[in-house]
LUMKELO-642426 format. One record per residue (C-alpha): x, y, z; residue in one letter. Coordinates in steps of 0.2 Angstrom, whole numbers, padded with zeros to 4 digits, always signed. Layout:
<pts>
XYZA/...
</pts>
This chain:
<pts>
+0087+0104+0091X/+0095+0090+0094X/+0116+0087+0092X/+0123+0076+0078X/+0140+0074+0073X/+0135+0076+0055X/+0145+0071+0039X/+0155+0085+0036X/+0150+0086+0019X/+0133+0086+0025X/+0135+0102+0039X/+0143+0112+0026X/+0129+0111+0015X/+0115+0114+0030X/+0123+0126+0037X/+0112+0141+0041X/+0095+0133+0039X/+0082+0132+0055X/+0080+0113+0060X/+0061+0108+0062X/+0056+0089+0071X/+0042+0082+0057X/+0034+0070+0070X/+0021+0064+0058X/+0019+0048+0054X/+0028+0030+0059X/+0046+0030+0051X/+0059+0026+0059X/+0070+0039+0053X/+0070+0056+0062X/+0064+0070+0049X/+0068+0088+0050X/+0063+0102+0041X/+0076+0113+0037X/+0071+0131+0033X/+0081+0140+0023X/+0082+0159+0017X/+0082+0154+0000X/+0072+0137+0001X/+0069+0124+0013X/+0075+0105+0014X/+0071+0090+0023X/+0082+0080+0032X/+0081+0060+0036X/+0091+0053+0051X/+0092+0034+0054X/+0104+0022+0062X/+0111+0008+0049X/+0102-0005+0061X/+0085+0001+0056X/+0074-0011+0047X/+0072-0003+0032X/+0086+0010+0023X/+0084+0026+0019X/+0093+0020+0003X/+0078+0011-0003X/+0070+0030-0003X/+0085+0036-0012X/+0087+0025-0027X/+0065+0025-0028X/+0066+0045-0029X/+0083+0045-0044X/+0071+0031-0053X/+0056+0045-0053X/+0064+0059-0056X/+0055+0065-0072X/+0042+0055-0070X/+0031+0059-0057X/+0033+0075-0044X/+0044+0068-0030X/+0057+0075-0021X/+0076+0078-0028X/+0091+0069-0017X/+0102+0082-0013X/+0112+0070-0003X/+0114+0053+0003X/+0127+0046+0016X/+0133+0037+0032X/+0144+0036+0044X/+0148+0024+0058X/+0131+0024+0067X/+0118+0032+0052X/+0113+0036+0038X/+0107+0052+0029X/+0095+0058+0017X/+0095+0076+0010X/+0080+0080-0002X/+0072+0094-0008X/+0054+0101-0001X/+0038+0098-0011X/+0027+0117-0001X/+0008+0113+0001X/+0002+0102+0017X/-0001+0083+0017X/-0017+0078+0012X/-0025+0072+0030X/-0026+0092+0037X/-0041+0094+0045X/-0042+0110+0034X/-0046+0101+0020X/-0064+0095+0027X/-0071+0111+0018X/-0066+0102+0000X/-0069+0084+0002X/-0076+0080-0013X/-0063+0093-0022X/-0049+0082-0012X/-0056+0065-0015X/-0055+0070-0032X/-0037+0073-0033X/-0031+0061-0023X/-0039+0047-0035X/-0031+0056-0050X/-0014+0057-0042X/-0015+0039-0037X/-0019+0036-0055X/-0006+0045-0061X/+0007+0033-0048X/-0001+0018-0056X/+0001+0022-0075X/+0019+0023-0074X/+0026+0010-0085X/+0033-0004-0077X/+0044-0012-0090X/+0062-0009-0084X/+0056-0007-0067X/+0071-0012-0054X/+0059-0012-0038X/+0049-0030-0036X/+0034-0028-0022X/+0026-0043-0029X/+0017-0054-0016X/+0030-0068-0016X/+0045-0053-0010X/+0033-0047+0001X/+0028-0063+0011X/+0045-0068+0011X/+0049-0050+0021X/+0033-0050+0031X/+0041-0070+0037X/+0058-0063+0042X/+0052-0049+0051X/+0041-0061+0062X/+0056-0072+0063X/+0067-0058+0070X/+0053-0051+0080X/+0051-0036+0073X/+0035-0034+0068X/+0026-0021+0079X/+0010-0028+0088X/+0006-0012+0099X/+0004-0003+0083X/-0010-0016+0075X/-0025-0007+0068X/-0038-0008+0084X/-0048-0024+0076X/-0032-0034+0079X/-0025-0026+0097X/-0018-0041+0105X/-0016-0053+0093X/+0000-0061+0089X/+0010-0058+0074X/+0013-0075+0070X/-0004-0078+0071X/-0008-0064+0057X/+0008-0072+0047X/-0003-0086+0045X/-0019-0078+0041X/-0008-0070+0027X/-0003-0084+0018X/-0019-0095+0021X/-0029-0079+0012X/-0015-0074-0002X/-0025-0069-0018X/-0023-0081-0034X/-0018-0066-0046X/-0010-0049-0046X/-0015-0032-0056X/+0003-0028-0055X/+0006-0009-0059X/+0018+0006-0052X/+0015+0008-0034X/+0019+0019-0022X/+0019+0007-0006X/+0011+0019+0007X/-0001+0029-0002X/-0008+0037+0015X/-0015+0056+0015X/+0000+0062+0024X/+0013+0055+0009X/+0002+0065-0003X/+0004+0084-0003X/-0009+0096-0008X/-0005+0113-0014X/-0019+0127-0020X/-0031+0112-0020X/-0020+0101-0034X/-0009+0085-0030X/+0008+0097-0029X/+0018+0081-0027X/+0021+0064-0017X/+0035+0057-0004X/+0041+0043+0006X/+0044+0032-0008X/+0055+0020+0003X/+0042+0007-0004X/+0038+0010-0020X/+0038-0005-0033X/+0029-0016-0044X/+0015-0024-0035X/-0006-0026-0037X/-0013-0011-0036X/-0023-0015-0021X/-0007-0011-0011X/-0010+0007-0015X/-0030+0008-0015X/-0031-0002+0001X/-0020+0011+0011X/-0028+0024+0002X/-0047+0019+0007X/-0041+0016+0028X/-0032+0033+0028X/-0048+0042+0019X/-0059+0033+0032X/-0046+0037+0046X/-0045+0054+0042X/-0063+0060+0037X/-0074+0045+0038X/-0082+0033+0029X/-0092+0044+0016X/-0079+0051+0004X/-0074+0034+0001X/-0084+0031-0013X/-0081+0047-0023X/-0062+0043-0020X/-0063+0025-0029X/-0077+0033-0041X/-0064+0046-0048X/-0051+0033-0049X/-0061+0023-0060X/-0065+0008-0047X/-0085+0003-0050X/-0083-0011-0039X/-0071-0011-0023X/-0064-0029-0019X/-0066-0028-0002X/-0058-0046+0003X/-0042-0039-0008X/-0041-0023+0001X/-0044-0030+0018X/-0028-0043+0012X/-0018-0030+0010X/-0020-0019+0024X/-0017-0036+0033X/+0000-0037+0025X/+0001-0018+0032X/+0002-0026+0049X/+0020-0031+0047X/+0027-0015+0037X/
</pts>
């Protein structure tokens, strides 16, 4: 593994545990696995000039304990360089393994309950705003400060410029929002699967009031990313979607771009 000069609260309470590298996903926090004799933790890593803190994660998961299944924070902190996030394991496996071919429809199913399940928390009282105006205004800065990944564009928009898509953004921004609870990044591998239920979710760094589309446009291009266009349809079906709104969804994955 690699050596960090941890909080020394923090070493005392991982000590003994295995360290594991997660490498799935796009974060830019280092995750670890830490396997335990009793039970296992996850670790988050990442330096305080990061784009996006790991506090966000933290406050999202205290605001959801008891409401959906989440993680628990076992510990949050920094130091001079980073900052840390200590929560507790959800067992099963991510919803994109390959294993789950074999029960499609079964997983489509689920993963349209659980979504509905994120989207029918209440959101009165809610502190988290992911409306379309706070996001604009974010996707903006990040252009400005130039740290909006292009290389990492989804393969219809390789090459393009990122100030480009900032104005393709805002010359396309939908009239109204169906503004529920959303999870923010409701991809395959943030939902975890156990004994062919929902077991849990995570990565809730952001979570928030915002239209719904957020959640199902992510949802439909990690289905089709992961097992293809055909399960699509019972995915939305179960959910309760008769009529996908195909120029909402592609706006939101469009607002992925800078995320």
């Amino acid at each position: 593994m690699e050596e960090f000069a941890l909080p020394e609260n923090l070493s005392k309470m991982i000590n003994g545990y295995t360290w594991r590298r997660n490498t799935i996903g796009h974060s830019e926090s280092k995750t670890y696995l830490l396997i335990g004799s009793s039970c296992n933790l996850y670790l988050k890593i990442q330096s305080l000039a990061a784009v996006e803190s790991l506090l966000n994660e933290k406050e999202r998961l205290e605001w959801l304990q008891g409401k959906l299944p989440v993680p628990e924070v076992v510990y949050y902190g920094q130091d001079d360089s980073n900052e840390y996030l200590l929560i507790t394991e959800i067992e099963g496996s991510n919803a994109s393994e390959k294993s789950f071919e074999i029960i499609l429809p079964q997983l489509m199913k689920q993963l349209a309950y659980g979504l509905r399940a994120v989207h029918d928390i209440h959101v009165a009282g809610c502190p988290f705003n992911q409306r379309l105006d706070s996001k604009i205004k974010e996707a903006k800065k990040r252009v400005e400060d130039n740290l909006v990944d292009e290389e990492n564009f989804d393969p219809h928009r390789q090459g393009l410029k990122a100030k480009d898509l900032f104005h393709e953004l805002l010359s396309k921004k939908p009239v109204k929002e169906d503004l529920v609870f959303t999870h923010g990044d409701f991809c395959l591998p943030n939902i975890i699967i156990n004994n062919g239920k929902v077991h849990g979710f995570i990565d809730w760094g952001r979570a928030g009031v915002a239209d719904r589309y957020q959640d199902i446009a992510l949802a439909i291009r990690s289905i089709k990313y992961n097992f293809g266009d055909e399960p699509i349809h019972a995915f939305l079906e179960h959910y309760g979607l008769t009529e996908l709104d195909e120029t909402k969804a592609l706006y939101y994955q469009l607002m992925d771009e800078f995320f």
